[in-house]
C-alpha atoms as one frame of an Amber mdcrd trajectory, in Angstrom:
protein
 -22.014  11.194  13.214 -24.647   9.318  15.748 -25.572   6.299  14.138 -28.980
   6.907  15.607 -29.151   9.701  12.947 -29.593   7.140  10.135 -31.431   9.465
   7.362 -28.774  12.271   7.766 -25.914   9.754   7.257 -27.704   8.476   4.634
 -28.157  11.473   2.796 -24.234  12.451   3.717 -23.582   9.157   2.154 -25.312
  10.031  -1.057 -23.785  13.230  -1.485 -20.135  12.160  -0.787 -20.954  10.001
  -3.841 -22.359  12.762  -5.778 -21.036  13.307  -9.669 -23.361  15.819 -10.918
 -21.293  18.529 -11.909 -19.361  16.059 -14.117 -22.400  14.124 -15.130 -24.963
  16.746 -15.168 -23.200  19.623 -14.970 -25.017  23.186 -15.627 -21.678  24.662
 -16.846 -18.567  22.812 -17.532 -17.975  19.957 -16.415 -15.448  19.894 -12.779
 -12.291  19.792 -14.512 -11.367  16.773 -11.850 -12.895  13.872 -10.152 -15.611
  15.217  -7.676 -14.747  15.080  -3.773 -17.170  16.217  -1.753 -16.402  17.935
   1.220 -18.597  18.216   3.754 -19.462  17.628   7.914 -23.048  17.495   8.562
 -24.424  17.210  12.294 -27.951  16.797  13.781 -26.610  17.495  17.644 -24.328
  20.794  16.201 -25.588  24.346  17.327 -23.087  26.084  15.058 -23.056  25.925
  11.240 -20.408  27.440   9.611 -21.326  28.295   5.523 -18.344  28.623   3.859
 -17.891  29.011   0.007 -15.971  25.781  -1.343 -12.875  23.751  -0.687  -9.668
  24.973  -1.888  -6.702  23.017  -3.204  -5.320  21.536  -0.053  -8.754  20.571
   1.082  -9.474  18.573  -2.113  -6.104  16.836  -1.191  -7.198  16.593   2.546
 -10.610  15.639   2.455 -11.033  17.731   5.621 -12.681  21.301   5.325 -10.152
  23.970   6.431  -7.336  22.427   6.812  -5.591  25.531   5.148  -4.247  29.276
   6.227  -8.089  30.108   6.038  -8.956  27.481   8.448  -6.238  28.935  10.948
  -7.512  32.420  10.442 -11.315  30.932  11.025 -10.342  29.004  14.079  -8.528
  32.534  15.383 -11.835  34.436  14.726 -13.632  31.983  16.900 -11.320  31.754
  19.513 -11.041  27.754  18.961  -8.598  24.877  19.363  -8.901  22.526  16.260
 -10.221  19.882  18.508 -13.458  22.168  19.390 -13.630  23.268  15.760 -13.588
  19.521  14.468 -15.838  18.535  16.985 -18.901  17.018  14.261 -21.009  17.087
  17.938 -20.846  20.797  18.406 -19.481  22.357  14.630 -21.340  21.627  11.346
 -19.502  22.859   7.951 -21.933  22.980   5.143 -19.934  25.091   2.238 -22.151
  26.109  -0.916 -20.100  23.941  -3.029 -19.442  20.843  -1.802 -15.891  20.279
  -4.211 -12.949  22.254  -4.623 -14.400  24.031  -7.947 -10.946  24.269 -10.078
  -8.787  27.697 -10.595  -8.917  30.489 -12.787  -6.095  31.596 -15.420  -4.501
  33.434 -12.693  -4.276  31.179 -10.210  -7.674  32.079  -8.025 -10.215  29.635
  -7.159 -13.252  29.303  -9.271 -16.175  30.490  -7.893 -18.482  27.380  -5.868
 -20.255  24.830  -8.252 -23.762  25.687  -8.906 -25.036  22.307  -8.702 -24.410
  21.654  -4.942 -26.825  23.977  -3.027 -29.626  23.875  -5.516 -29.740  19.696
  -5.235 -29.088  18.991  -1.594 -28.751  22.046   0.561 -32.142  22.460   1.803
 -32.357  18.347   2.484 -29.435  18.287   4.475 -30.553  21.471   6.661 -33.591
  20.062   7.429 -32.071  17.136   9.014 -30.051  19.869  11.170 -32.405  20.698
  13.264 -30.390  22.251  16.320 -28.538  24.971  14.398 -28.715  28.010  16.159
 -26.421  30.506  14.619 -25.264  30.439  10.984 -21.366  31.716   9.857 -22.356
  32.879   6.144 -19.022  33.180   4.973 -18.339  35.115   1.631 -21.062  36.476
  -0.669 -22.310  32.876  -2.059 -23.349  31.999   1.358 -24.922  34.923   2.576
 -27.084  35.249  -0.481 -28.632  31.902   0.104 -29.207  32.525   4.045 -30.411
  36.091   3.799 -31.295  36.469   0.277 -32.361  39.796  -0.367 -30.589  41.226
   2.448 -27.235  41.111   0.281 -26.092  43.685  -1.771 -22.288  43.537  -1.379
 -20.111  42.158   0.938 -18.610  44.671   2.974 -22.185  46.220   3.432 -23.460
  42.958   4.331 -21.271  42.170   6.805 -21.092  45.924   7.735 -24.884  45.774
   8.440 -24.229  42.664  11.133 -26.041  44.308  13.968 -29.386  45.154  12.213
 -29.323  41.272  10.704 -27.873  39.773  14.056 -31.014  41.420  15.259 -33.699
  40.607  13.434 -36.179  37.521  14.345 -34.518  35.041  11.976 -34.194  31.518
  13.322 -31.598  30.336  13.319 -29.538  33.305  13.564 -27.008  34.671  10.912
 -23.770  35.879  10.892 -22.105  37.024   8.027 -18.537  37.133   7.770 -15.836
  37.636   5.456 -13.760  34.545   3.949 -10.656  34.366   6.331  -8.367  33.492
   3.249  -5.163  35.747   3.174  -6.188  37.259  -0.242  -8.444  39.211   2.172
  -6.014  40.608   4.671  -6.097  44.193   2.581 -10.341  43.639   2.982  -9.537
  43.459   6.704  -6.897  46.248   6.658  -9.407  48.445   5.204 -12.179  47.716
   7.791 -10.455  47.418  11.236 -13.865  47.825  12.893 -13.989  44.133  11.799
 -12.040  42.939  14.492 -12.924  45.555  16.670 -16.903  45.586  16.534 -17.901
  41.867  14.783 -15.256  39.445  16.925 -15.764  39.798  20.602 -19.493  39.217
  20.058 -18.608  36.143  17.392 -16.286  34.675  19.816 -18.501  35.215  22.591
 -21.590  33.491  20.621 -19.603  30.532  19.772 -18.148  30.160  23.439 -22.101
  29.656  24.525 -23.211  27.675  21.814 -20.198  25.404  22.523 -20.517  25.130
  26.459 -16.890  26.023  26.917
């Protein structure tokens, strides 16, 4: 991060050390030590709003460094170097730890501490975000609010929200994980329709 962008390092710094869902928690408690995951930018024109880290991120410490991450990287048409690049790519997820599993083996749904507490801070401080990836449900209710019923009619109603005069601009998308290759099975206009203008958005933004 620029180190002349001391009050959003700051802030960063404060919420890598955040413990609220274990100290404060409005459900129970993180059922492991918080990690925060998160890559805030002031200079990035591309914010990608994903749900929360999974297992291998919490191990990691770096946000999709996972089969979802390789899927994500293929929708954008991105090397990993472009796609780690803090000067171009911000990754803001709605929960900022990996949230624990379910009895069958899912991931737990994002923590509902992180976006209420320091979401809207750490935006602010992102002032040259252009176009917003709202990946997944969580994410697409906070940037278009009542503009999501569902997922698959949210992101099957892309062209009249990619249209409207919303600054910046939203995208929403489904979560790349490979629980959702029968989603994307099911809805091949997807790939078809949604990609080539994703890919060709992020190739401006991105100056490549």
């Amino acid at each position: 991060m620029p180190s002349t962008d001391e009050p959003l390092a700051m802030l960063a710094a404060s919420v890598r050390a955040c413990r609220i869902c274990v100290d404060e928690p409005l459900k129970r408690p993180l059922p492991h030590a918080p990690r925060p995951v998160i890559r805030p930018s002031s200079t990035a024109r591309v914010l990608i709003a994903g749900q929360a880290p999974g297992t291998k991120v919490h191990l990691s410490g770096i946000p999709f460094t996972d089969p979802s991450g390789d899927r994500l990287r293929q929708w954008l048409g991105v090397a990993p170097e472009v796609f780690y690049d803090e000067a171009r790519v911000a990754i803001l997820p709605m929960g900022f730890c990996f949230p624990g599993q379910d009895a069958k083996g899912g991931d737990l749904p994002p923590r509902p501490e992180c976006a209420p507490a320091w979401r809207a801070k750490l935006l602010a401080l992102m002032p040259n975000i252009e176009l917003v990836l709202a990946i997944g449900l969580y994410a697409q209710r906070w940037h278009l609010g009542t503009d999501v019923r569902d997922l698959t009619s949210t992101v099957a109603g892309w062209r009249r929200i990619w249209a409207e005069p919303r600054s910046p601009r939203v995208l929403p998308l489904p979560h790349p994980s490979w629980r959702n290759t029968g989603w994307l099975n099911r809805n091949p206009w997807f790939e078809a329709d949604v990609l080539p203008v994703l890919r060709n958005e992020i190739a401006r933004l991105m100056d490549y």
